[in-house]
MOPAC internal coordinates of N, CA, C and O (Angstrom, degrees):
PM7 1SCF
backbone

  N    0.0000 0     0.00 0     0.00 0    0    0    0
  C    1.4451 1     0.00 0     0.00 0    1    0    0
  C    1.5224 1   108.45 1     0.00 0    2    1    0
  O    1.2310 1   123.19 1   -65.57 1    3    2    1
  N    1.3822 1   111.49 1   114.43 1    3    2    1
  C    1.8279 1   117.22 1   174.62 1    5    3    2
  C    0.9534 1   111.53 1  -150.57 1    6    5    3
  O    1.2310 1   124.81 1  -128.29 1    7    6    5
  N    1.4633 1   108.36 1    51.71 1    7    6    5
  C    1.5130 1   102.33 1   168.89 1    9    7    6
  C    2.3025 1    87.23 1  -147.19 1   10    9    7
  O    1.2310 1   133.32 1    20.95 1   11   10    9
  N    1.2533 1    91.87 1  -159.05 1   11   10    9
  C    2.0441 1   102.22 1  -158.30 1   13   11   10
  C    1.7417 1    96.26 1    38.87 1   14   13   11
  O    1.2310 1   125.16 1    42.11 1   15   14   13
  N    1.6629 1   107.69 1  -137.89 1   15   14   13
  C    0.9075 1   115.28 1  -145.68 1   17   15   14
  C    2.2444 1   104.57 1   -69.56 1   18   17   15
  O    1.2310 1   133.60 1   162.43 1   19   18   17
  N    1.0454 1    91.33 1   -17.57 1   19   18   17
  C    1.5922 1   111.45 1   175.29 1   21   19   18
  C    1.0809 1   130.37 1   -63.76 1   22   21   19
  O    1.2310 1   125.55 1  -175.66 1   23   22   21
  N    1.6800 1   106.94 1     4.34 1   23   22   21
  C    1.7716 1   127.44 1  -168.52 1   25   23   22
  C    1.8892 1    96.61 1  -104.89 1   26   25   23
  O    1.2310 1   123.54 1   168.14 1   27   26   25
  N    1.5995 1   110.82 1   -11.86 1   27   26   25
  C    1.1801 1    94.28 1  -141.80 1   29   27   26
  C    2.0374 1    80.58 1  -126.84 1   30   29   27
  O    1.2310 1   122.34 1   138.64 1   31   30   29
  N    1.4194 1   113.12 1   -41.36 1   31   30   29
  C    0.9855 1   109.28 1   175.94 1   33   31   30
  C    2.4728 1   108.39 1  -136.64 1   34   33   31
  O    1.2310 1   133.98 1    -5.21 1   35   34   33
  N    1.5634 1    90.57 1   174.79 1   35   34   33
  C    1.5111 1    76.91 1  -168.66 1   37   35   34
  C    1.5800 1   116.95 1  -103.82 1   38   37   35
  O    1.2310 1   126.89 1   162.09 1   39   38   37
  N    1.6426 1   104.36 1   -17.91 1   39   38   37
  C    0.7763 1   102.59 1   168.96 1   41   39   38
  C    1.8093 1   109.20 1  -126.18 1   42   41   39
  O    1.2310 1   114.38 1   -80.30 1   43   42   41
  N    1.4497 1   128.25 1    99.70 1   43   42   41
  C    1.3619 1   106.59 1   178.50 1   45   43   42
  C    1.1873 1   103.45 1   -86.18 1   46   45   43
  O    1.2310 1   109.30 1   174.39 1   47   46   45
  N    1.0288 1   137.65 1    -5.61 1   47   46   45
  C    1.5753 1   120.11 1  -164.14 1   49   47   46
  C    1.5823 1   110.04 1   -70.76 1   50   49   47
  O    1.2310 1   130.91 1   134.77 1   51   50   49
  N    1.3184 1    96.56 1   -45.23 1   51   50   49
  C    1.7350 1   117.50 1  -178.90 1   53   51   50
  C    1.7789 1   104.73 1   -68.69 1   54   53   51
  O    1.2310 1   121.89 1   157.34 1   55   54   53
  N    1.4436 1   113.99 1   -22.66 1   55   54   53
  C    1.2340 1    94.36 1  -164.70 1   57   55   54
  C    2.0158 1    86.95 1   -98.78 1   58   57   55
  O    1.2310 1   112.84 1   178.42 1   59   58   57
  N    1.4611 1   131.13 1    -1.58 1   59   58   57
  C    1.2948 1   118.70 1   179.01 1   61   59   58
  C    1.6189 1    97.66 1   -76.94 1   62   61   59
  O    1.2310 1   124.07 1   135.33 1   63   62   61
  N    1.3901 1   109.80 1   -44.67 1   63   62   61
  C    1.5178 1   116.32 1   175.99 1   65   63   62
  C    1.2957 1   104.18 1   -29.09 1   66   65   63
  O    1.2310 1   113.83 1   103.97 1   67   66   65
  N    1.2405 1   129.27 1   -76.03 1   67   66   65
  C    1.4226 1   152.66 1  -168.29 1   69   67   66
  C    1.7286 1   112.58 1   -57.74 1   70   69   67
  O    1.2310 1   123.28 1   144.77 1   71   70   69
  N    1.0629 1   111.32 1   -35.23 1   71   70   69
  C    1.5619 1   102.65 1   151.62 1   73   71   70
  C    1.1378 1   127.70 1  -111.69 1   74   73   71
  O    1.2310 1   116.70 1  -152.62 1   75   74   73
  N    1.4121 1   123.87 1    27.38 1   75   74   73
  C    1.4757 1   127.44 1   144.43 1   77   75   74
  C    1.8660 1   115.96 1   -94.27 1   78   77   75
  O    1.2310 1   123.89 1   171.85 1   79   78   77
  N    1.2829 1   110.13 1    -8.15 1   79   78   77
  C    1.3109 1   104.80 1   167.35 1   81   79   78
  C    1.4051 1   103.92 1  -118.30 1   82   81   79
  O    1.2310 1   122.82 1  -158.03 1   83   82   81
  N    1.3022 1   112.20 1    21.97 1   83   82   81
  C    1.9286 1   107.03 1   151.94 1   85   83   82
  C    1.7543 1   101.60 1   -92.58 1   86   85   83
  O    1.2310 1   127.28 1   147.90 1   87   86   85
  N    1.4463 1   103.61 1   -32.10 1   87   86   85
  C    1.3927 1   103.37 1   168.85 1   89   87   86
  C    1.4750 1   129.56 1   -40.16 1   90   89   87
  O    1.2310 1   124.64 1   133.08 1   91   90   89
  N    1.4362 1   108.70 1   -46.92 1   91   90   89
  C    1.1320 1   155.21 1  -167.28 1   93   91   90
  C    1.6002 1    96.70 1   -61.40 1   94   93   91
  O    1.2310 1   128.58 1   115.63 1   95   94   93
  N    1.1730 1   101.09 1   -64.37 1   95   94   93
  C    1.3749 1   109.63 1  -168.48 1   97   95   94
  C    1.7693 1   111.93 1   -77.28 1   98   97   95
  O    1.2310 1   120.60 1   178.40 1   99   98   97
  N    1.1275 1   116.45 1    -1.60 1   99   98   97
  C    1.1502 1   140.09 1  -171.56 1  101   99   98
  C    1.5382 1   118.95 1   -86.41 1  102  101   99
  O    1.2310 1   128.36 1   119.05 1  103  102  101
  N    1.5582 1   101.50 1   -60.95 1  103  102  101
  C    0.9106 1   106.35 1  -168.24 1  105  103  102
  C    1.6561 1   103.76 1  -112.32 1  106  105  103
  O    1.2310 1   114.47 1  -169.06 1  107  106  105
  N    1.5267 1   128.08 1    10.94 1  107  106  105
  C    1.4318 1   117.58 1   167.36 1  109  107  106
  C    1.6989 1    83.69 1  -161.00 1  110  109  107
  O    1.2310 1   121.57 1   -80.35 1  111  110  109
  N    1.1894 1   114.61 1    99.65 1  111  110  109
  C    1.2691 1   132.84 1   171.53 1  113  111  110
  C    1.6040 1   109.53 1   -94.70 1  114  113  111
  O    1.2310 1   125.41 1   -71.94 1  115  114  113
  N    1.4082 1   107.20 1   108.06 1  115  114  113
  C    1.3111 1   116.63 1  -154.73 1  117  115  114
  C    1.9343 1    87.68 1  -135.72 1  118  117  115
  O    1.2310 1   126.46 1   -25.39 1  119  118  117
  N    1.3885 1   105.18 1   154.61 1  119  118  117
  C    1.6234 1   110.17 1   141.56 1  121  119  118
  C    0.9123 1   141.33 1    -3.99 1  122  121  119
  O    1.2310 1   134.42 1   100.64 1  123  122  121
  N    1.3714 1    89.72 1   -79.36 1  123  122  121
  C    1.7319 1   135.90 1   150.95 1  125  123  122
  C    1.2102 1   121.76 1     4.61 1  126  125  123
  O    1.2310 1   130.94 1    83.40 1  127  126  125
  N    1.4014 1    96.50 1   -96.60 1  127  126  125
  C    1.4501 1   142.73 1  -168.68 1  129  127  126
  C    1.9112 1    97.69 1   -78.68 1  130  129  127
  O    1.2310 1   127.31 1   137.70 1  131  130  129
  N    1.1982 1   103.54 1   -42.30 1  131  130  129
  C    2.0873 1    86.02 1   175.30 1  133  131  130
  C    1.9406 1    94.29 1   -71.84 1  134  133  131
  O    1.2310 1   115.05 1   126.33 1  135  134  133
  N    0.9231 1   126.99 1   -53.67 1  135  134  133
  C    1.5890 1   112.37 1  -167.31 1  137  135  134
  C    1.0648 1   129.49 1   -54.60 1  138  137  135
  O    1.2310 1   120.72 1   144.44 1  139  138  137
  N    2.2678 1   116.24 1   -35.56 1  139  138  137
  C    1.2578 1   119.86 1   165.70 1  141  139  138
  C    1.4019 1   110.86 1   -63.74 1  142  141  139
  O    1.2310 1   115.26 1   137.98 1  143  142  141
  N    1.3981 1   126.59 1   -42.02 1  143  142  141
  C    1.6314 1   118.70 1  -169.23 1  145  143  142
  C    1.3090 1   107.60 1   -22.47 1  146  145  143
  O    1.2310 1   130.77 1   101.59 1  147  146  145
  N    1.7705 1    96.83 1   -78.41 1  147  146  145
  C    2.0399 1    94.26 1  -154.76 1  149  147  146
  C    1.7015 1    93.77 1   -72.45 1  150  149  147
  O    1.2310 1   113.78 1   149.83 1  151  150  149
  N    0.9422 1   129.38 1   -30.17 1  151  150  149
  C    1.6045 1   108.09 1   178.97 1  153  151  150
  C    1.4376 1   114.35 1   -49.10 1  154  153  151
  O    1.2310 1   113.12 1   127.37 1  155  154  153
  N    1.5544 1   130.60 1   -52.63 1  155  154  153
  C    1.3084 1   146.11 1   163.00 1  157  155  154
  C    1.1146 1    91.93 1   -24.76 1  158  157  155
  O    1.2310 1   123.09 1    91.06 1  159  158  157
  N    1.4705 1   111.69 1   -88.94 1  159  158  157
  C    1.4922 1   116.21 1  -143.87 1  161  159  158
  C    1.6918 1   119.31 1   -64.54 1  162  161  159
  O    1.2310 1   126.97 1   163.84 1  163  162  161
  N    2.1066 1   104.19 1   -16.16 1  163  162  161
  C    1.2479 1    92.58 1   160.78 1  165  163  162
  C    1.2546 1   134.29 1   -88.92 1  166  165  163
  O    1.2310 1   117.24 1   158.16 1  167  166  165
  N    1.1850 1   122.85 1   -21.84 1  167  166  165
  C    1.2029 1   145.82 1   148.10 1  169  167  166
  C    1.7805 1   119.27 1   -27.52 1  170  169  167
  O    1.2310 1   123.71 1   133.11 1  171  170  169
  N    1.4694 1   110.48 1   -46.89 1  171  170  169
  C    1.4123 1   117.01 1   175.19 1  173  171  170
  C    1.8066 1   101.63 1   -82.86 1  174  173  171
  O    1.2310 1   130.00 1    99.18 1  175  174  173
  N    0.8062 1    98.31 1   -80.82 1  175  174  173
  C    1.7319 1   108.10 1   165.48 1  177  175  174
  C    1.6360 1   101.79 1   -22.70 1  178  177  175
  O    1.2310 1   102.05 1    82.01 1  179  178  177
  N    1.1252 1   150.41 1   -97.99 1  179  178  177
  C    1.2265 1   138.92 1   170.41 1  181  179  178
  C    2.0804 1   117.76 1    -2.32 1  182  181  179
  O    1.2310 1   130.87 1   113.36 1  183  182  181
  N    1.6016 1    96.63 1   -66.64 1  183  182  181
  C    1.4183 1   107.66 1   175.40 1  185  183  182
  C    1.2592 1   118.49 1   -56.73 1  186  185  183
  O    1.2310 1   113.51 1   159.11 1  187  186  185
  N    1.5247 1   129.88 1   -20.89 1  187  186  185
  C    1.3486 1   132.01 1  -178.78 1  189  187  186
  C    1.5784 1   111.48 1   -86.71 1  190  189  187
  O    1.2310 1   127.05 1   154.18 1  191  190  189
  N    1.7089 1   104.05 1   -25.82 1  191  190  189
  C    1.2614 1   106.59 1  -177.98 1  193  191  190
  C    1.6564 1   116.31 1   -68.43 1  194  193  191
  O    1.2310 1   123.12 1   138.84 1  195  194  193
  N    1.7274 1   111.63 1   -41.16 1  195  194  193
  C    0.7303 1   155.99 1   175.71 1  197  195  194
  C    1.9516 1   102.07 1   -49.72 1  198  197  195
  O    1.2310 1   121.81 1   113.32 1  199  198  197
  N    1.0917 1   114.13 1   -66.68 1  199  198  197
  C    1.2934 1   129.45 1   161.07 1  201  199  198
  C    1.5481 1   116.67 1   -14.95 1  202  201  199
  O    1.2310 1   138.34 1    97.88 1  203  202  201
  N    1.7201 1    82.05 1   -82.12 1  203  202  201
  C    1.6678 1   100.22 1  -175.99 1  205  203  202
  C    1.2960 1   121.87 1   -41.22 1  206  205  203
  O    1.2310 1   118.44 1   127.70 1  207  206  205
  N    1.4529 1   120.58 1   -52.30 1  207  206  205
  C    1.4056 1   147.82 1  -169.26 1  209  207  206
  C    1.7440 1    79.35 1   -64.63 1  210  209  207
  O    1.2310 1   106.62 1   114.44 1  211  210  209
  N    0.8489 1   142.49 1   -65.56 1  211  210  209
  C    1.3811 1   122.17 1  -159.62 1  213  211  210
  C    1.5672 1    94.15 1   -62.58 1  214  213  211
  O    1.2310 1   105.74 1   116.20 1  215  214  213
  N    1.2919 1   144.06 1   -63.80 1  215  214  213
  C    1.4755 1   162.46 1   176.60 1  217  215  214
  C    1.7173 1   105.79 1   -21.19 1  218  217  215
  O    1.2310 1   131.07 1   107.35 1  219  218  217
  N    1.6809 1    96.25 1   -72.65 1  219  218  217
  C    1.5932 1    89.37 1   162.12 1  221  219  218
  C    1.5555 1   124.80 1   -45.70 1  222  221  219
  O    1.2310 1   117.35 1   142.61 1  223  222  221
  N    1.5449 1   122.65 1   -37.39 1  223  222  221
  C    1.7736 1   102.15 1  -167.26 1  225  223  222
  C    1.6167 1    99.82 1   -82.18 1  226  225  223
  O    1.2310 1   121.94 1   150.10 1  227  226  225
  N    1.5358 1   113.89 1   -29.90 1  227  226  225
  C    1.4743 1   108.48 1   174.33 1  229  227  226
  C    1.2591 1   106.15 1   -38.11 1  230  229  227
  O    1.2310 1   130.03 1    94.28 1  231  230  229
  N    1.6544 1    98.26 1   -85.72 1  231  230  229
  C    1.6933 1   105.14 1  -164.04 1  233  231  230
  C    1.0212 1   138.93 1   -95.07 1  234  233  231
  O    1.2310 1   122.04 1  -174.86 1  235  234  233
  N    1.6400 1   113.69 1     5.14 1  235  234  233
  C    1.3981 1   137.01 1   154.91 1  237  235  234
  C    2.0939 1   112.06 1    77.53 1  238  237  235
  O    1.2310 1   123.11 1    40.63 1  239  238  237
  N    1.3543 1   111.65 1  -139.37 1  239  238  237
  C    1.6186 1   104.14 1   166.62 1  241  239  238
  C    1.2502 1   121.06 1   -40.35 1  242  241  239
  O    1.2310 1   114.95 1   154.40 1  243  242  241
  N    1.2956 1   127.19 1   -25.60 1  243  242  241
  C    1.2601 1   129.62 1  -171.99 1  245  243  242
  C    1.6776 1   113.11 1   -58.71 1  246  245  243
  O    1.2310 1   139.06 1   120.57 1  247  246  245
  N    1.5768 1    80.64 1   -59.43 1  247  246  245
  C    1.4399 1    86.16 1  -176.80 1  249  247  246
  C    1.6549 1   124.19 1   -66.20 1  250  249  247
  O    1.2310 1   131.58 1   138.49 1  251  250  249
  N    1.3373 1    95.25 1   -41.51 1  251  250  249
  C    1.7879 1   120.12 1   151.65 1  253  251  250
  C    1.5304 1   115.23 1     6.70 1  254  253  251
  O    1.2310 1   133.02 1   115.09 1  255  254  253
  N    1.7049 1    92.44 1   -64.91 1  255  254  253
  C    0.9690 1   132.03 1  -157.17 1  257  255  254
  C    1.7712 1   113.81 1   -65.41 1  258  257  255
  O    1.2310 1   135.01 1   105.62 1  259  258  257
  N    1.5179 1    88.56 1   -74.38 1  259  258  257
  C    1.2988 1   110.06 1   168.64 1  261  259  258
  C    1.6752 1   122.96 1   -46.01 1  262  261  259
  O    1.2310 1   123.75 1   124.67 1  263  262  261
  N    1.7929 1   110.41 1   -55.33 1  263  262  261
  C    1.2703 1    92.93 1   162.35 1  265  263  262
  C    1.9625 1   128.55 1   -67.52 1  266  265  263
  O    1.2310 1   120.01 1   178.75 1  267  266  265
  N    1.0564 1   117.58 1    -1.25 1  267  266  265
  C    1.6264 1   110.92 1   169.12 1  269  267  266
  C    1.3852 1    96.57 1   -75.29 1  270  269  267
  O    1.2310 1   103.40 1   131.18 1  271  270  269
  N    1.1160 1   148.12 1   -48.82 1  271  270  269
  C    1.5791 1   151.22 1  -171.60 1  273  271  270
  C    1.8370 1   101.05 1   -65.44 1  274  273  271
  O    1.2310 1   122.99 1   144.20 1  275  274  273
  N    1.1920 1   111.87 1   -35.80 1  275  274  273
  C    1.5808 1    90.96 1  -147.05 1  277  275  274
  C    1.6959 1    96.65 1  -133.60 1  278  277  275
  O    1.2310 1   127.33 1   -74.26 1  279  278  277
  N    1.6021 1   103.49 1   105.74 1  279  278  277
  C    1.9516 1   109.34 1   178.68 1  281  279  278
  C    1.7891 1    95.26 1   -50.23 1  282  281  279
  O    1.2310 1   136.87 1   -24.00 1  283  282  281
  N    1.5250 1    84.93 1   156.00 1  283  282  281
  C    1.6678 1   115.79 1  -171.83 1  285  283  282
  C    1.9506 1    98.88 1   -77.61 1  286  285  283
  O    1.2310 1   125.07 1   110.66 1  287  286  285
  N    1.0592 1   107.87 1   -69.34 1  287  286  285
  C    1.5839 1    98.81 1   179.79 1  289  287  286
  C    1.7089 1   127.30 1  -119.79 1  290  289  287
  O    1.2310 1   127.87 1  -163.58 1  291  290  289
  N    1.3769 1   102.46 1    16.42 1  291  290  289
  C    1.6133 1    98.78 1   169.19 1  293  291  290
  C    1.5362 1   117.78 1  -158.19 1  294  293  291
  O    1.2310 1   110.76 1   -51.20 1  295  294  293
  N    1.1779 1   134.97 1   128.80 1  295  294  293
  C    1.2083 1   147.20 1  -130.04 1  297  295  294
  C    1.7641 1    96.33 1   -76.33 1  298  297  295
  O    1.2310 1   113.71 1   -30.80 1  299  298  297
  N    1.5097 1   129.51 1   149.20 1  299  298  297
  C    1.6206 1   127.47 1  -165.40 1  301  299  298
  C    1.9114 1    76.64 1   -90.69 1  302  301  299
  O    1.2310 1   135.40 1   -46.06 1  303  302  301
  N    1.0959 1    87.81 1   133.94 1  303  302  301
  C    2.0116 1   105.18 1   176.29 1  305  303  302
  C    2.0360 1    97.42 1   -85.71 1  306  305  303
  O    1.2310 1   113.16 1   166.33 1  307  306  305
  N    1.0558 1   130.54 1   -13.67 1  307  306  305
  C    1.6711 1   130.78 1   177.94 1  309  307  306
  C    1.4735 1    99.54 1  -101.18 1  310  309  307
  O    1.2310 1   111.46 1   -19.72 1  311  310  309
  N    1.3922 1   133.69 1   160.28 1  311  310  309
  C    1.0652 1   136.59 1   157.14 1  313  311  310
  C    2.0627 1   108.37 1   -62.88 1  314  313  311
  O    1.2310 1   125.42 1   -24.91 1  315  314  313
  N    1.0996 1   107.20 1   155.09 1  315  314  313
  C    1.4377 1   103.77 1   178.56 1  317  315  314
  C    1.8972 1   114.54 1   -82.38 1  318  317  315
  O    1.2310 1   121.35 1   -29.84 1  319  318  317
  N    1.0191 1   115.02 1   150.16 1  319  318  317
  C    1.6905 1   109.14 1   178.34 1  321  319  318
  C    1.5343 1   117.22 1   -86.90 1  322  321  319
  O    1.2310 1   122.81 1  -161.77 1  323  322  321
  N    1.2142 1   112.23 1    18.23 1  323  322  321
  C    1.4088 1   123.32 1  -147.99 1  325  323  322
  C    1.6475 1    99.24 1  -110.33 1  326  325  323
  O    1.2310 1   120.10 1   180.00 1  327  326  325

């Protein structure tokens, strides 16, 4: 999948996660909520890494490819030169 929101980033799902628990932290700043953050986010971050590595042996250069073009969880703010 590299095209909708998948053209622009690789994983959004993980990165909506990640700004719904900045939300989180925003709007009920708890204990809580500062200790789960970086556990969350390494925890997701880990699984994406985890991901890929399966992605690369599937589809090999292809995918290669695609991740040099396209950041893992937040959209490139410049157009790319590529």
């Amino acid at each position: 999948m590299t095209d909708g929101v998948y053209r622009y980033i690789r994983h959004p799902q993980y990165a909506g996660l990640f700004l719904i628990m900045v939300g989180w932290l925003i709007h009920w700043p708890t204990l809580l909520t500062l200790v789960l953050f970086p556990i969350l986010v390494a925890v997701y971050a880990r699984l994406a890494l985890s991901e890929e590595k399966s992605l690369e042996q599937r589809f090999g250069e292809k995918y290669n490819s695609y991740k040099a073009q396209t950041p893992r969880f937040f959209p490139r703010l410049t157009k790319s030169r590529v």
